[in-house]
Short mmCIF file of the C-alpha atoms (twelve columns), coordinates in Angstrom:
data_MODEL
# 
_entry.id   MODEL 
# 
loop_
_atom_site.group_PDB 
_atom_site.id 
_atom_site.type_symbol 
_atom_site.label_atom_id 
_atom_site.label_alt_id 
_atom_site.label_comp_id 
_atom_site.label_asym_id 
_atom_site.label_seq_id 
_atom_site.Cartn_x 
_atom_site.Cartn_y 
_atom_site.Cartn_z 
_atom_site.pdbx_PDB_model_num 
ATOM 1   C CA . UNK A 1   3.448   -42.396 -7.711  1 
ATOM 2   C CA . UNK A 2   3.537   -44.286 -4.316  1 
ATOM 3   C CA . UNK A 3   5.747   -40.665 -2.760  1 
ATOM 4   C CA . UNK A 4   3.347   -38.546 -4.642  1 
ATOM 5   C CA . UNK A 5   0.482   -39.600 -2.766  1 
ATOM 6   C CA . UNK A 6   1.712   -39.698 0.282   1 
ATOM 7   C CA . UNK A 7   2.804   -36.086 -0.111  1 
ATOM 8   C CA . UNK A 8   -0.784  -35.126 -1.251  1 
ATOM 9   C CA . UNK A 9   -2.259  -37.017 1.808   1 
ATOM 10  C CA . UNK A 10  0.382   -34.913 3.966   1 
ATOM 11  C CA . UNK A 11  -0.501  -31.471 1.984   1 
ATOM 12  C CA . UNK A 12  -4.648  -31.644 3.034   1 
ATOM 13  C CA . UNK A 13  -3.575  -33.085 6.683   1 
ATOM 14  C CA . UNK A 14  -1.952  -29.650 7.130   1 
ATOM 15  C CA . UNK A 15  -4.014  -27.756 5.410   1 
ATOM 16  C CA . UNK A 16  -6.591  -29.086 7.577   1 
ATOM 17  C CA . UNK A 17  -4.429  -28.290 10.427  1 
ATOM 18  C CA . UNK A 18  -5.313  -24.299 9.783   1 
ATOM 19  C CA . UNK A 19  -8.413  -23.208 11.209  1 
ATOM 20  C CA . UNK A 20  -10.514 -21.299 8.837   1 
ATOM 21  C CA . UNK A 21  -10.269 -18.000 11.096  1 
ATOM 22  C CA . UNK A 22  -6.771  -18.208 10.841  1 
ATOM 23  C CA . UNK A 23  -6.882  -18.422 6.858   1 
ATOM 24  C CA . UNK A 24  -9.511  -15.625 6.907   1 
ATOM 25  C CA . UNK A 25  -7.150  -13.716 8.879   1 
ATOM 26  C CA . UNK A 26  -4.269  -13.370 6.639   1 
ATOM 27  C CA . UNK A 27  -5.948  -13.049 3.058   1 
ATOM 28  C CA . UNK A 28  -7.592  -9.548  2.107   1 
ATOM 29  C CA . UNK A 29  -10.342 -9.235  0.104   1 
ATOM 30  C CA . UNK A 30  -9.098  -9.295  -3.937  1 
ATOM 31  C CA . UNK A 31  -12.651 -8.164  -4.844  1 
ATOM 32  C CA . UNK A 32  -12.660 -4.802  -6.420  1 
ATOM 33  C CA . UNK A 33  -15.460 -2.149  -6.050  1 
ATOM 34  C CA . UNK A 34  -16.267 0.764   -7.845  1 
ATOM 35  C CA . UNK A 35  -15.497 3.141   -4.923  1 
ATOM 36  C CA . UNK A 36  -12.567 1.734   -4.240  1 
ATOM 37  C CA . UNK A 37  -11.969 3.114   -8.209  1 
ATOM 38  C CA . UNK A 38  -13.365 6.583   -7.996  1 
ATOM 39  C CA . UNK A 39  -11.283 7.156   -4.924  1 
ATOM 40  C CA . UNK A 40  -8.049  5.749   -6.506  1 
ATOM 41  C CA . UNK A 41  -8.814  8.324   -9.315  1 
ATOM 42  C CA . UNK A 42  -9.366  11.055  -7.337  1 
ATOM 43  C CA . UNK A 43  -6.001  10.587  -5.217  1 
ATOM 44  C CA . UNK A 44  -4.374  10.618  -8.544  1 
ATOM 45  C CA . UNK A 45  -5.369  13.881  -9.155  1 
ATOM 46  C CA . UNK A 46  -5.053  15.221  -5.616  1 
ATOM 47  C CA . UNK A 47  -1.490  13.898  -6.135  1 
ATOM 48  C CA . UNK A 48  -1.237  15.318  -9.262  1 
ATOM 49  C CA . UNK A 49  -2.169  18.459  -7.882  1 
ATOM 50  C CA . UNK A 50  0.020   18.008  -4.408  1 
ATOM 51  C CA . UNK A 51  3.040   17.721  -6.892  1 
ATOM 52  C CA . UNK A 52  2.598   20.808  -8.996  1 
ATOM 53  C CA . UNK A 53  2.257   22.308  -5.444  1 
ATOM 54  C CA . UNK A 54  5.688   21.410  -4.090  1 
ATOM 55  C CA . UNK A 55  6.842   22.453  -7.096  1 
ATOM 56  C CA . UNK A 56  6.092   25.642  -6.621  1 
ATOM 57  C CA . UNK A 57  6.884   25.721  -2.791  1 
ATOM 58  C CA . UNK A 58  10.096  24.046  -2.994  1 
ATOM 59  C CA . UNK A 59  11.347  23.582  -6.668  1 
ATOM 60  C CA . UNK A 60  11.889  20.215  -8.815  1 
ATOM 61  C CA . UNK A 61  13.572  18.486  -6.165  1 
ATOM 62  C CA . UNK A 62  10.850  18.937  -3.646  1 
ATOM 63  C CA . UNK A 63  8.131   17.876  -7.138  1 
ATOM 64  C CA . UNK A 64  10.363  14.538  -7.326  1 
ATOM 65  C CA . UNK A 65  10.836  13.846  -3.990  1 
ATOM 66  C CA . UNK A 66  6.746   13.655  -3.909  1 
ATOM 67  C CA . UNK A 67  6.257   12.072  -7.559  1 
ATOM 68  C CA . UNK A 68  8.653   9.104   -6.214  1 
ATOM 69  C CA . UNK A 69  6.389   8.322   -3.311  1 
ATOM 70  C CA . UNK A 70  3.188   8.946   -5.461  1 
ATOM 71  C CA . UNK A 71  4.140   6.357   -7.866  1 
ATOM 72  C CA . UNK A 72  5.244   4.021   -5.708  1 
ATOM 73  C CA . UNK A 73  2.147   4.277   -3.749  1 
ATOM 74  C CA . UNK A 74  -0.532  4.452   -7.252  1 
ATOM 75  C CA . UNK A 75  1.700   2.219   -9.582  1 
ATOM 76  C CA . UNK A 76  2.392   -1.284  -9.641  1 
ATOM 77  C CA . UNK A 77  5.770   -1.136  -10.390 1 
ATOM 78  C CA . UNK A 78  7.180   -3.109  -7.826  1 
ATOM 79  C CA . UNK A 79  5.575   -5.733  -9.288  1 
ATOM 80  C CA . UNK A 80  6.508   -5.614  -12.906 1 
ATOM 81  C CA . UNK A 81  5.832   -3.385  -15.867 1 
ATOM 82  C CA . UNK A 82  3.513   -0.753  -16.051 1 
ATOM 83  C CA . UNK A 83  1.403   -0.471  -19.619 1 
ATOM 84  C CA . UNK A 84  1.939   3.614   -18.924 1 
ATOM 85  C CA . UNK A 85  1.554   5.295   -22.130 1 
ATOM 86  C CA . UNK A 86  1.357   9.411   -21.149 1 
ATOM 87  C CA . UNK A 87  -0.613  12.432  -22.705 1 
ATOM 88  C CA . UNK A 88  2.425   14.270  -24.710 1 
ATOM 89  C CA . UNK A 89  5.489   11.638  -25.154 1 
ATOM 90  C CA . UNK A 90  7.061   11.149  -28.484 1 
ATOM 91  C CA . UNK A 91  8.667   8.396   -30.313 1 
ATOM 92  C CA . UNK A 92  11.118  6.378   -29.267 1 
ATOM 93  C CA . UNK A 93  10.214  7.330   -25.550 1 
ATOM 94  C CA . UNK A 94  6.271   6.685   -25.517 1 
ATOM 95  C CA . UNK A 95  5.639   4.025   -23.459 1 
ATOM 96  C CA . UNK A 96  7.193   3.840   -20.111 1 
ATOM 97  C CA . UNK A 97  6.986   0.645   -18.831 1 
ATOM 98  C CA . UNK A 98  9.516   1.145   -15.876 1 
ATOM 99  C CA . UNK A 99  9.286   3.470   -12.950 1 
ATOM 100 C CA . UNK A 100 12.227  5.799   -13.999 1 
ATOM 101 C CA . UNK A 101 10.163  6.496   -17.520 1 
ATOM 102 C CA . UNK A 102 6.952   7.565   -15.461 1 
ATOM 103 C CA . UNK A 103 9.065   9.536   -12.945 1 
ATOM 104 C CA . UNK A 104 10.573  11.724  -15.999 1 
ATOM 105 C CA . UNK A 105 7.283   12.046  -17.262 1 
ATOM 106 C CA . UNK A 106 5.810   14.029  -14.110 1 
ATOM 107 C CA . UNK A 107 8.749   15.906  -13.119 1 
ATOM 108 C CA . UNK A 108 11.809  15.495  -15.633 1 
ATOM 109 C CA . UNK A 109 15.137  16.129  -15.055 1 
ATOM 110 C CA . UNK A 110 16.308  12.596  -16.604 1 
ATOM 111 C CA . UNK A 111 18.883  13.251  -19.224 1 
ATOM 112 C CA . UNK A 112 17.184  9.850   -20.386 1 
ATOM 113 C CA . UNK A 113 14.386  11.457  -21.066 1 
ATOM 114 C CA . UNK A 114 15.280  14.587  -22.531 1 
ATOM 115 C CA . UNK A 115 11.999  15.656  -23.694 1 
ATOM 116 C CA . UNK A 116 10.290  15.382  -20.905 1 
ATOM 117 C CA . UNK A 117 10.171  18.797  -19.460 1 
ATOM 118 C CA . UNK A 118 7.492   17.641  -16.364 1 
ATOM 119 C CA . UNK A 119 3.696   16.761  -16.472 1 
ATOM 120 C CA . UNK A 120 2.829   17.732  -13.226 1 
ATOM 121 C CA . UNK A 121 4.888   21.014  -12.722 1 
ATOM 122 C CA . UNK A 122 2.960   22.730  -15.230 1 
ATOM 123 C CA . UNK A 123 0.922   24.830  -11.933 1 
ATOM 124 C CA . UNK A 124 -2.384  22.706  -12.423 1 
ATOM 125 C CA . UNK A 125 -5.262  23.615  -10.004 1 
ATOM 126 C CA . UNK A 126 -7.834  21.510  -10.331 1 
ATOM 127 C CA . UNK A 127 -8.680  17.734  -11.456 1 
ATOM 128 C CA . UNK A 128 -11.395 16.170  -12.418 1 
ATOM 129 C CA . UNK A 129 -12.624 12.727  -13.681 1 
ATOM 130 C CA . UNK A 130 -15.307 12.426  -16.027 1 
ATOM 131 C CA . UNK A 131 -15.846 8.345   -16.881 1 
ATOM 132 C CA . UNK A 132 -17.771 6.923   -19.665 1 
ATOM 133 C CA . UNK A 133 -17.538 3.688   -17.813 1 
ATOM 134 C CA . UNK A 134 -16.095 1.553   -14.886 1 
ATOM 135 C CA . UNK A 135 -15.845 -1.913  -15.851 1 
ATOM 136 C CA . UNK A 136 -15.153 -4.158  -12.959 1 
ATOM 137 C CA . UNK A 137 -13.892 -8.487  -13.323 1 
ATOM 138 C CA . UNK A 138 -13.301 -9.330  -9.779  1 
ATOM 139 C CA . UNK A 139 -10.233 -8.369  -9.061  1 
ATOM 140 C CA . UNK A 140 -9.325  -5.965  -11.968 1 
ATOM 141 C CA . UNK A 141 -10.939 -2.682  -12.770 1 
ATOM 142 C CA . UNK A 142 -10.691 -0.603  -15.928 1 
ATOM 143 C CA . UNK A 143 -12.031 2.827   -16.619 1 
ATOM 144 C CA . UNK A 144 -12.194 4.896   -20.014 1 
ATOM 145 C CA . UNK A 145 -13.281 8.997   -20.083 1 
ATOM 146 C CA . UNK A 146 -11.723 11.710  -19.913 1 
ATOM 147 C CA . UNK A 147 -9.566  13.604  -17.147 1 
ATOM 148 C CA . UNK A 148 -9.785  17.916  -16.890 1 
ATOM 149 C CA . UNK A 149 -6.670  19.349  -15.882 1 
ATOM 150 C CA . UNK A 150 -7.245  23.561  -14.651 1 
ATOM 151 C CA . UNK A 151 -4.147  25.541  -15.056 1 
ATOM 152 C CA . UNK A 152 -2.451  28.379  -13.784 1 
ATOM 153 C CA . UNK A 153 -4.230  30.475  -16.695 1 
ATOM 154 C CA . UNK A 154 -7.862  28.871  -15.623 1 
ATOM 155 C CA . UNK A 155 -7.281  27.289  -18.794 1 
ATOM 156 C CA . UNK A 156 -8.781  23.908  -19.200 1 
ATOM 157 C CA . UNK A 157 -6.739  20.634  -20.811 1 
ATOM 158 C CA . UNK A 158 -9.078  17.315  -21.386 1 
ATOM 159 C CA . UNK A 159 -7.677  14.232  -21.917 1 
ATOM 160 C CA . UNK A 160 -8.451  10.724  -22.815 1 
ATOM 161 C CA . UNK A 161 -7.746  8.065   -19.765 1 
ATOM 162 C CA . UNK A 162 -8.192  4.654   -19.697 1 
ATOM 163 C CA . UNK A 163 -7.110  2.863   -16.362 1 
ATOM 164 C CA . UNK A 164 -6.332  -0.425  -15.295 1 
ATOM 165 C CA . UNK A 165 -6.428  -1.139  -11.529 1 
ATOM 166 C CA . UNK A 166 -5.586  -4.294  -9.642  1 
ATOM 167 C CA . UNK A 167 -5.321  -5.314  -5.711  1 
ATOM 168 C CA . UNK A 168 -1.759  -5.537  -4.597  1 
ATOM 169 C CA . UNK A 169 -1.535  -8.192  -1.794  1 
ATOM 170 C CA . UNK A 170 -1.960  -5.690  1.229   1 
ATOM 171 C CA . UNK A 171 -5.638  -5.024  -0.977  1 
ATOM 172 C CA . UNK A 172 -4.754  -1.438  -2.429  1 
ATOM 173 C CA . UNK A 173 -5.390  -0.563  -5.770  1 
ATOM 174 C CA . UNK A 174 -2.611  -0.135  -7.874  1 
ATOM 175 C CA . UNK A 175 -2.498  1.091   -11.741 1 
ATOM 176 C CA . UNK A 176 -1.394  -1.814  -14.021 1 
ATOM 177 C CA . UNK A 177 -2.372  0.277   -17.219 1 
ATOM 178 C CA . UNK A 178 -2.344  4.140   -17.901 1 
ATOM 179 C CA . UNK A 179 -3.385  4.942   -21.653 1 
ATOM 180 C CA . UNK A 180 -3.604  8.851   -21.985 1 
ATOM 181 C CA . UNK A 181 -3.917  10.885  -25.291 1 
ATOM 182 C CA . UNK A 182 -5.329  14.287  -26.221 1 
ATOM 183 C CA . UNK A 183 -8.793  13.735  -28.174 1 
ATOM 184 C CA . UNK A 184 -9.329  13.455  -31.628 1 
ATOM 185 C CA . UNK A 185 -9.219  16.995  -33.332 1 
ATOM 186 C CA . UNK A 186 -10.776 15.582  -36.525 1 
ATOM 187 C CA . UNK A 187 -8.770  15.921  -40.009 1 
# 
């Protein structure tokens, strides 16, 4: 008890050593605001769009090349898994909780994943987030709506997104969960 003590007394003697400007200095904000949100949303569908782009500029490779830097910039896979559950994946490959799942899902090309015939090479246009809410704790954000992917055609595709967002330690946003499902059709 007697060493424990001491090495609590030691512990707020340096603690006390750090000036508070100094402490300030090195931790970012965790708080999360709405904008921050909407403008995490609509960089994943600029992305989205960006990839379906070099797609058609320079192929799949050029698609992957992009999709690798957009998830590792969006997702928080470096820290863990991702609760990513995409628009049109089948059983047993639904959820992809690890960054090669989610990179077959927008571009394919993973004999893993042979289904997966790419997300974001289908030539989309335009998209657009439409939320029914943003629901923010602090330091984690959720949203729930709908996303409105324009294709090639002029064709419309709606689909219902629910987001998780939470502050990496550099204070960027960074998806945690990505539920996505085409609506209800009724029976």
């Amino acid at each position: 008890m007697k060493h424990f003590t001491h090495i609590a007394i030691a512990s707020v003697l340096i603690a006390g050593a750090i000036s508070p400007a100094a402490a300030k200095e090195k931790i970012a904000s965790q708080s999360i605001t709405e904008a921050e949100v909407l403008g995490a949303q609509r960089a994943w569908c600029k992305a989205l769009i960006d990839i379906s782009a070099a797609n058609a500029s320079g192929g799949q490779p050029a698609a992957r090349a992009l999709a690798e830097k957009v998830i590792d910039s969006a997702y928080a896979y470096q820290q863990g898994a991702v609760l990513f559950k995409p628009t049109l994946t089948t059983s047993p490959q639904t959820f992809r909780t690890a960054r090669d799942g989610a990179l077959a899902y927008f571009v394919g090309g993973n004999p893993t994943f042979p289904n997966d015939t790419g997300f974001a090479l289908k030539g989309w246009s335009k998209c657009e987030i439409a939320n029914s809410a943003v629901l923010i704790h602090g330091d984690v954000a959720s949203t729930l709506g709908n996303v409105l992917f324009t294709g090639p055609d002029g064709k419309v595709t709606t689909v219902d997104k629910t987001w998780t967002f939470v502050k990496d330690s550099a204070g960027k946003l960074r998806i945690v969960v990505h539920h996505s499902s085409l609506p209800y059709a009724g029976s």
